[in-house]
N, C-alpha and C positions, 0 to 999 in steps of 0.2 A: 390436493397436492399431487401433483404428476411424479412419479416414479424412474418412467422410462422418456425416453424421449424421442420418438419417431423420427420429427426431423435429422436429428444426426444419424440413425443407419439408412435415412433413405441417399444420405447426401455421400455415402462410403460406396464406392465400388469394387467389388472384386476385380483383383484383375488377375491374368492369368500369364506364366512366365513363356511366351515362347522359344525361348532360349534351345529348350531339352525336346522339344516335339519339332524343331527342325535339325535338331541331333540326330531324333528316332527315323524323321525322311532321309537324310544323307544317309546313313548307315545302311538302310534297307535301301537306296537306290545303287548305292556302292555293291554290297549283298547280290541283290540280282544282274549288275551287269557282268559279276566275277563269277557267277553260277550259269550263266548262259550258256548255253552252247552256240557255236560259230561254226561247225564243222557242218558241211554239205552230208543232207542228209540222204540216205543211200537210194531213194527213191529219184533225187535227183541226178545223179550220180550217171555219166555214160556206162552201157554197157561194153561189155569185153566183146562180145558176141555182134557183127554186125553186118543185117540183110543187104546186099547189094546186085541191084538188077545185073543180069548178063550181056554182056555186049554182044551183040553179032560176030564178031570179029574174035576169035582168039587173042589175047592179051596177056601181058604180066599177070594182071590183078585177078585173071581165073585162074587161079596158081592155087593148090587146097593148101590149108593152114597148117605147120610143122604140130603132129600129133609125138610126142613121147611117152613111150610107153614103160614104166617100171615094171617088169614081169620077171618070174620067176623059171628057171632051168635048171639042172640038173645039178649045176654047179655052183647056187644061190640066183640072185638077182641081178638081172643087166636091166641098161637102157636099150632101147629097140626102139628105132625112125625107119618106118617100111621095113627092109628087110636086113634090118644094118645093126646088130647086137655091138655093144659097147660095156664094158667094166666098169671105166675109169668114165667121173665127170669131166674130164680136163678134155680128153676123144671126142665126147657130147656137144661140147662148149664149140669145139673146133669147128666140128659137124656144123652145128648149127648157124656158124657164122655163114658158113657157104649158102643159105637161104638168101633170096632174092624179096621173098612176100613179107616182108618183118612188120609191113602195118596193119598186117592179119592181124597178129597175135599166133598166140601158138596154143595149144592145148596138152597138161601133162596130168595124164592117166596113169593112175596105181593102182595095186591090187590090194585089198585091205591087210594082207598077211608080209606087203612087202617093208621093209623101215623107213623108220620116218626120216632118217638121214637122207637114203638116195631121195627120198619123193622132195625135203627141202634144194640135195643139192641141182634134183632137174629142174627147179623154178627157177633155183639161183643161174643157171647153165643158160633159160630160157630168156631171162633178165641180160645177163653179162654178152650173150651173143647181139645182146640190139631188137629184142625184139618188143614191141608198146606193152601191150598186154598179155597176160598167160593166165588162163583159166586152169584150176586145181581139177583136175575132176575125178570124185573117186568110185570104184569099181566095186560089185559089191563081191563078197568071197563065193568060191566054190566048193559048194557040199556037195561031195562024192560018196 
């Protein structure tokens, strides 16, 4: 007398619900394309800084890049373009429109002891005047 009966569980299949394991792919393809990143990454990135052969000839484009400088005097902190002190960003901004080289860029240098106000409002000065790029550059302090 048989018992069990082979034939019926060889003739039974498992089966399996793919319903939830193409839930688990959408989900995780959704997951990584909202976790990506898209943003150009800094290596690719132009520089602010850019080498360009000398012409023979004098031209605009040998024109040196507008340097601002945050330093410090007697009186607190100015802006200083060559030899030209300034208090007020609004002076600076003016200044610097009158630059001719604006696809240099410009360079704004500060001294570590000067505030972070003037050093944001000469980027913003260096920005609103028209100029492509403005490189931060900072200075390091003076121990006396």
């Amino acid at each position: 007398m048989k018992l069990s009966s082979r034939k019926v569980q060889r003739e039974t299949k498992i089966e399996l619900s793919m319903t939830s394991m193409i839930d688990v792919v959408f989900l995780l393809l959704i997951f990584f394309m909202t976790a990506a990143s898209f943003v150009k990454t800094e290596r690719n990135l132009d520089s602010a800084i850019k080498v360009r052969q000398r012409s023979a000839s004098g031209s605009a484009n040998d024109l040196e890049p507008a340097i601002v400088d945050v330093t410090q005097v007697a009186a607190g902190f100015v802006y200083k373009v060559g030899e030209r002190e300034m208090a007020k960003d609004t002076e600076l901004t003016d200044l610097l429109k009158l630059f001719d080289n604006k696809a240099d860029g410009a360079f704004v240098r500060v001294s570590a002891e000067a505030p972070f106000r003037m050093a944001a409002a000469a980027i913003q000065s260096c920005k609103s005047a028209g100029f492509v790029a403005v490189s931060y550059v900072p200075l390091e302090s003076r121990e006396e």
